[in-house]
Structures are given as C-alpha cells and as structure tokens.
N, C-alpha and C positions, 0 to 999 in steps of 0.2 A: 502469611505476610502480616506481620504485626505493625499496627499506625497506630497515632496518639495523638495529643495536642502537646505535647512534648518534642515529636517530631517534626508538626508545625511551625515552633517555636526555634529549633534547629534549625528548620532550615528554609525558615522566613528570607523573600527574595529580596534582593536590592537591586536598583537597576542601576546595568553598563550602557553608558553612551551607544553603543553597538546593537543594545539589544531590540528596537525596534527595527532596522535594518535584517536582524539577523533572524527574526520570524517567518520573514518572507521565505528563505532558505526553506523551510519546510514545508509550506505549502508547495513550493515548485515543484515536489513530489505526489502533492494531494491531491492539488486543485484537477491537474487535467483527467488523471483517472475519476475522480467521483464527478466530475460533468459530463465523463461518458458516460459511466455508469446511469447516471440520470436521466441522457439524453437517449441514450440507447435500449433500458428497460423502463418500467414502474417503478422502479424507488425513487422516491422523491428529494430533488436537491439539497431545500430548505430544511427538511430533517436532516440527512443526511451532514449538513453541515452543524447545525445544533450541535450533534453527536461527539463531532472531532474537537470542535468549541470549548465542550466542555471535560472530555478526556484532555485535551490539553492543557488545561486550568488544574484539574484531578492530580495531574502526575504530574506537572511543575509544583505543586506545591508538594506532593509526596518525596519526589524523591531530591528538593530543591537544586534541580538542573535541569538545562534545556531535553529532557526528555522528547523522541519524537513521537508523534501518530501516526501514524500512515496506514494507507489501505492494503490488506495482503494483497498481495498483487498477482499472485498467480490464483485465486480466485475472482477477482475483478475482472482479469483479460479473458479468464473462461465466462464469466457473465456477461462481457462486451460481445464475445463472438457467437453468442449464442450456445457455448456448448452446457452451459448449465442455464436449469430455471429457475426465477426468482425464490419460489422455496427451497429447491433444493440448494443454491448459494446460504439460503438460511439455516438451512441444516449442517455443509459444510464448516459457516464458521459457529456454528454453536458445538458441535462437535471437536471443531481446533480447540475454542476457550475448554472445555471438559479435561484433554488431554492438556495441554497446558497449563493448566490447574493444578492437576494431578502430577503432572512432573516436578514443576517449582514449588509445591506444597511438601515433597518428599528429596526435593535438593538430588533429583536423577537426571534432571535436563544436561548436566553436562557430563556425564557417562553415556546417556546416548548420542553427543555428538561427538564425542572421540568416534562412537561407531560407526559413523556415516562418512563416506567417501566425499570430501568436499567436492570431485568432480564430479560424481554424482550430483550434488544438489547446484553446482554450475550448468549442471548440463538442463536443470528444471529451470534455470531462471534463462538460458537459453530458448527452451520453448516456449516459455509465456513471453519473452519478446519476438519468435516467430510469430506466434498468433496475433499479437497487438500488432504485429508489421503488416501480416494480412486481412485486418478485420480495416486497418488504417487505408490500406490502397485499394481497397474494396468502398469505401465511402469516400474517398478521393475520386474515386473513375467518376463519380456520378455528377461532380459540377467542377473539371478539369481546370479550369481558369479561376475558381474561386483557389481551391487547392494549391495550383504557382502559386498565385499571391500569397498566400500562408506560407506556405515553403520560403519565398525568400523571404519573408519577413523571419523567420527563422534563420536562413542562411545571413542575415544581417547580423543579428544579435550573436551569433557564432562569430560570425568575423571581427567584432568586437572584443572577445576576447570571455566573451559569456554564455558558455558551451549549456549550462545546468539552468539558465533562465528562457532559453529558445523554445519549449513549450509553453511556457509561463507566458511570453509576450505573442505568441500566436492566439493562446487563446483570449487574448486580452483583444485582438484583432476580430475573433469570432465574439466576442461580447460586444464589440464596436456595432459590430454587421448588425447583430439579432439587437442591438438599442437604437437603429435607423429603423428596426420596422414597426417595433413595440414602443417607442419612446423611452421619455425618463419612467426606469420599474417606478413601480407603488409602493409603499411598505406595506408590507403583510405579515401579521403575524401568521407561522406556520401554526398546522394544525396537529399537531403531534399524535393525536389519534390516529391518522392516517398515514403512516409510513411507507405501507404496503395498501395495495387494494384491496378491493371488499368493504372501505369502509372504518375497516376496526382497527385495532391493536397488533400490529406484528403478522406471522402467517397464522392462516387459520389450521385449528388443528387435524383438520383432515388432511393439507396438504404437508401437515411435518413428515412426511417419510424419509427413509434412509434409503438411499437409491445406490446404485452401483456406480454411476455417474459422483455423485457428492460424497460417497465412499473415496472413489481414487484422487478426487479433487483434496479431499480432506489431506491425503496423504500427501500428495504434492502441495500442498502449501506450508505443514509442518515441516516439511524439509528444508525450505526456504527460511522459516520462519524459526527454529533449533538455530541454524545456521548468523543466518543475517539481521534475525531481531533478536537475540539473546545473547549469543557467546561474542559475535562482530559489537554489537550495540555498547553492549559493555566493557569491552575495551575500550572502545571511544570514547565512551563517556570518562573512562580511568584516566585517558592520553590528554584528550582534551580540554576536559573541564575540572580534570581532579577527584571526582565524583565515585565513589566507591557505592557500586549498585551492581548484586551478584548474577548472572543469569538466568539463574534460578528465580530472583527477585523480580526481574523482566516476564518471566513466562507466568510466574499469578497473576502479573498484573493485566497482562496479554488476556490471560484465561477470566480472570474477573470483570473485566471491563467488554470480552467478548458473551458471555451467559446472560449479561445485565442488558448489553445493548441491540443485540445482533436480531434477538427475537420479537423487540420491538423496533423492527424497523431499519437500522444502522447496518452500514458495508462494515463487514469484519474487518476488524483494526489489530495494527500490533507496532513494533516500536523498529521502524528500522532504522540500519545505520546510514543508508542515504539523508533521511531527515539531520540525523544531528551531523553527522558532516555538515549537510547544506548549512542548517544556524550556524555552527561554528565561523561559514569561508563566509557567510553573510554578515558575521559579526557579531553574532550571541556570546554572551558571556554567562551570563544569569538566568534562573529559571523565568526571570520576568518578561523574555521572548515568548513563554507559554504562555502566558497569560496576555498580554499585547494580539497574539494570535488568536487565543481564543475568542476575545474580544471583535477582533477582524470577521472570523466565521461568524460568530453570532449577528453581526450584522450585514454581512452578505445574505445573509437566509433570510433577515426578513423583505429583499428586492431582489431574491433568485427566479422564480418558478416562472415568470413573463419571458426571460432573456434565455433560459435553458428551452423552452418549447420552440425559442426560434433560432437558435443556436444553429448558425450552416455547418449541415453536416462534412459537407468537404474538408472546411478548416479542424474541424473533429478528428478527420482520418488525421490529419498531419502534427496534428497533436497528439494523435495514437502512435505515428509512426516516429517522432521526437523522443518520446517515452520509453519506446522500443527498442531505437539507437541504445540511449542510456543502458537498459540493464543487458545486452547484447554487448555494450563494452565491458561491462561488468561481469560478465559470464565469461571470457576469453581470459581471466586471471587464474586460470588452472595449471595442475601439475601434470595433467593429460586430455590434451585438447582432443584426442582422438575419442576417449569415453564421452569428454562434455557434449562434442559435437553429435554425436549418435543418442547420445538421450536428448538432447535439445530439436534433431530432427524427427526421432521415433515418435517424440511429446506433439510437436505439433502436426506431424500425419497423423496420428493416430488418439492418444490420448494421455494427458500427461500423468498422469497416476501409476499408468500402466509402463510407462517412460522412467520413471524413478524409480520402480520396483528391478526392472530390468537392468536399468546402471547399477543397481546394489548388488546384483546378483551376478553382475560381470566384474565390478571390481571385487567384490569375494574371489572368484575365479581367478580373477588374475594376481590377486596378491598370495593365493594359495601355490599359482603355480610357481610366480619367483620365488615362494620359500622353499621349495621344495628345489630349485633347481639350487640357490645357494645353498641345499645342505648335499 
C-alpha cells in the first residue's frame, strides 16, 4: 500500500453540511459492541476507543472518503460470549491482520472471494448474531424490568422510522442509568499502558498462543471480513462516494492497522460495509465525517471508564440483542437460505470456525453435484 504526502494533498477533505450528521452512522455499529466488549471482559473502553479515533482519522485522510472502522464482529460476539479469551481474541485478530496483509499486498484477496460461497459466509454472520442473541437474553433475564424498558425504548426509535439507531439510543439509555449512579464522569486521561491486564503493554508473551479456539475464530472472521469488509466495502465506496479503493487496498489497510493495534490493546478492526452505508443514509459526504468522528471517540475516552463499570447490564443484553437483529437481517440475503441457516445454527451450537469450514465443504459438494448432473 503505497502513501505519500501527495496522497494527502489528493485527497485533502472538505467538509459537507451532512458530514457531522453522518459520523454518527458509524458509530451505531461501533459503539454497542466495544461497550460490551468492555463491559463484559478486561479490555478497557478508553483505549479502546483511542484506537477507532484514530483509525478513523488514518484512513479518512488515506483514502479521502468516509472510510468505516468497525469492530470484526464475529470475533467480538465470540469474546462477548465467553467463547474466546482475552488473549486469544488477541491472537485471533493479530493473525487476521497477518493474513490480510499478505493477501492485499499480493492483490489475491479477490481470487479468494470468487472462491467462497457467499452463503457460506451468510451463514457465519448468521451465527455470530445467534450468539449476540443468546449472550443478549442471557443478561436481559437478570434485571427483567430494566431490559423492557430498553426494549421499548428501542421499539420507539424503530417506530419512528430509525430501525439502524435503536441500539445507539438504548444504549444512550444504559449511559443515562450508569450517570445516575456515577454522576457527571471526570475527565481522564487513559492510560495507554494498560490496555490489557497485568499492568503492561498488550498481552503478555506467554499468554500469545495459538489455540485451536483462536485458530477456527480466526477463520470465521476472514470469511466475514473477504466478504463484507473488502469486496462489499468497496463497492460502496465506488456507488456512493465515487471513491475508487481496490479490495485489495481495503485488506492492507485492515491487516496494517490490525498488527499495529491489536497487540497493544485494541478490538480487531476492519472496514465494514455497514459503517459507510450507515455515514452515507446519515449524510456523509466527505472524509471529514472521519475525522468529526474521530474527534467524537477521543473524547468519549477521556469520561468512559466510570459509566462503563456501571453500565446495566440488562440494557447491554438489549443492546446485544439490537445488533443481533441487524446482522441476522443481513444474513437472510442469500442464494440458499437452506446452507446459511445450517452454518448459522452449526456455528452457534457448536463453534463457528468449525461452522464455516463445513458450509465450504457442503457447498463444494453441492455445486459438484449439480455440475455433474447438468452434464
């Protein structure tokens, strides 16, 4: 991925009347998963948010469009539910940026999604909103009545005609709750040493292993991430903003910004296409919705860390289960709901890595046998 100060000069932002407006659009994808994420492990918010802050600054000015951040999502729902550990989430996405590195460095990222069965990797983003659906009604049962109240506060905002910001104003509702017990936050600056526990810098290195667990994760999120943050992203960006950025282009940047950030600290990031949809119907026009944004996270982080320790969990679950809906509509856009839905349930009874490998190797099967019967 070559950059310059030539590049910068290219494609120096200007700002559209739309584009503060249309920032918001992407975080309604960020915000609720990294406050679980925080609220439900050790990674801490205030970093965490740092991170997206500045990846959004990075690649608004790289690639001068509203480029998105967002958190891989099929390993966040596995770190939500417990099925992965803190380090090994840190292994998984250090091992996506590796592999995505290595594909958009060598311009192959888009010969290996011709070869992926898109209902295949429907059927992955299927299971990771099984799992956020269960890990959601699991922390719902535990304060029943806080949870209604989330929900409709949700079912409001839906009725309204604002299906993509009804987790966004729930948890705006669980910020309310946890600023009644905590007061007005403090400003803090974070401590960037501490990302992770122990104190130090990132995971330590006895707990880097490669596990069997972060192994099949790793898998199921590339799949997701080939798909929905490369070859979908950049379309978008081509339909919507005019913005000529190749797939290829997308996965260094994925893969660079995951090697840099992931080990110190940071939820694996990558560029999906719900984000710039979201800027776009928010109103972004200009990369300078990244930067307004980035601006936004970096000053949430320094009044996060008080409001996420008191964060009601109940309104969390319904925030999980908001999220859930979302990519659970988005996985029913297949050419064979019969494959999506059996890797989407395999994935989440059992385990999604394991779930993606198996749709691959059914739709092989099956597409072997209709050639063979049309010949």
């Amino acid at each position: 991925m070559k950059f310059s100060t030539a590049d910068l000069r290219d494609r120096a932002p200007t700002f559209a009347p739309g584009d503060a407006t249309g920032a918001v659009g992407d975080s309604v994808t960020v915000l609720p998963v990294v406050v679980a994420v925080s609220a439900l492990t050790e990674l801490r918010l205030p970093v965490l948010l740092l991170w997206f802050g500045a990846f959004q600054v990075v690649w608004g000015l790289r690639y001068g469009a509203p480029v998105s951040v967002e958190p891989m999502k099929a390993l966040a729902a596995l770190v939500i539910a417990g099925s992965l550990t803190v380090p090994e989430l840190a292994v998984a996405g250090t091992l996506s940026g590796v592999v995505l590195l290595a594909l958009g460095s060598v311009g192959a990222l888009g010969a290996l999604a011709d070869r992926i069965d898109p209902a295949a990797i429907r059927g992955v983003q299927l299971a990771v909103a099984l799992v956020l659906a269960r890990t959601g009604l699991e922390l719902g049962s535990g304060a029943p009545k806080t949870a209604l109240a989330a929900a409709a506060t949700g079912g409001v905002v839906v009725a309204f005609g604002h299906r993509r910001a009804a987790a966004l104003a729930v948890l705006a509702v669980g910020v309310g709750l946890a600023a009644t017990e905590t007061g007005a936050p403090r400003v803090a600056v974070p401590n960037l040493g501490v990302g992770l526990p122990r104190g130090g810098v990132g995971v330590a290195a006895e707990d880097f292993a490669v596990t069997a667990d972060a192994l099949a994760a790793t898998g199921a999120q590339l799949a997701m991430t080939v798909g929905n943050a490369a070859v979908a992203t950049s379309l978008l960006l081509s339909d919507l903003f005019d913005a000529e950025v190749s797939p290829d282009e997308l996965a260094t940047s994925m893969g660079a910004m995951n090697l840099l950030a992931v080990p110190l600290g940071a939820l694996p990031m990558c560029h999906g296409s719900g984000g710039v949809a979201g800027k776009h119907a928010f109103g972004a026009r200009t990369a300078s919705a990244n930067l307004i944004l980035g601006g936004l996270y970096a000053g949430a982080a320094l009044g996060a860390a008080e409001l996420v320790a008191a964060f009601p969990m109940a309104a969390l679950g319904v925030v999980l289960a908001l999220v859930a809906v979302e990519l659970a509509k988005a996985s029913l856009d297949t050419d064979s709901l019969a494959l999506t839905a059996s890797v989407g349930v395999l994935g989440a009874a059992t385990n999604v890595g394991l779930a993606f490998v198996a749709g691959v190797a059914a739709s092989t099967v099956l597409a072997r046998t209709r050639d063979s019967n049309e010949e």
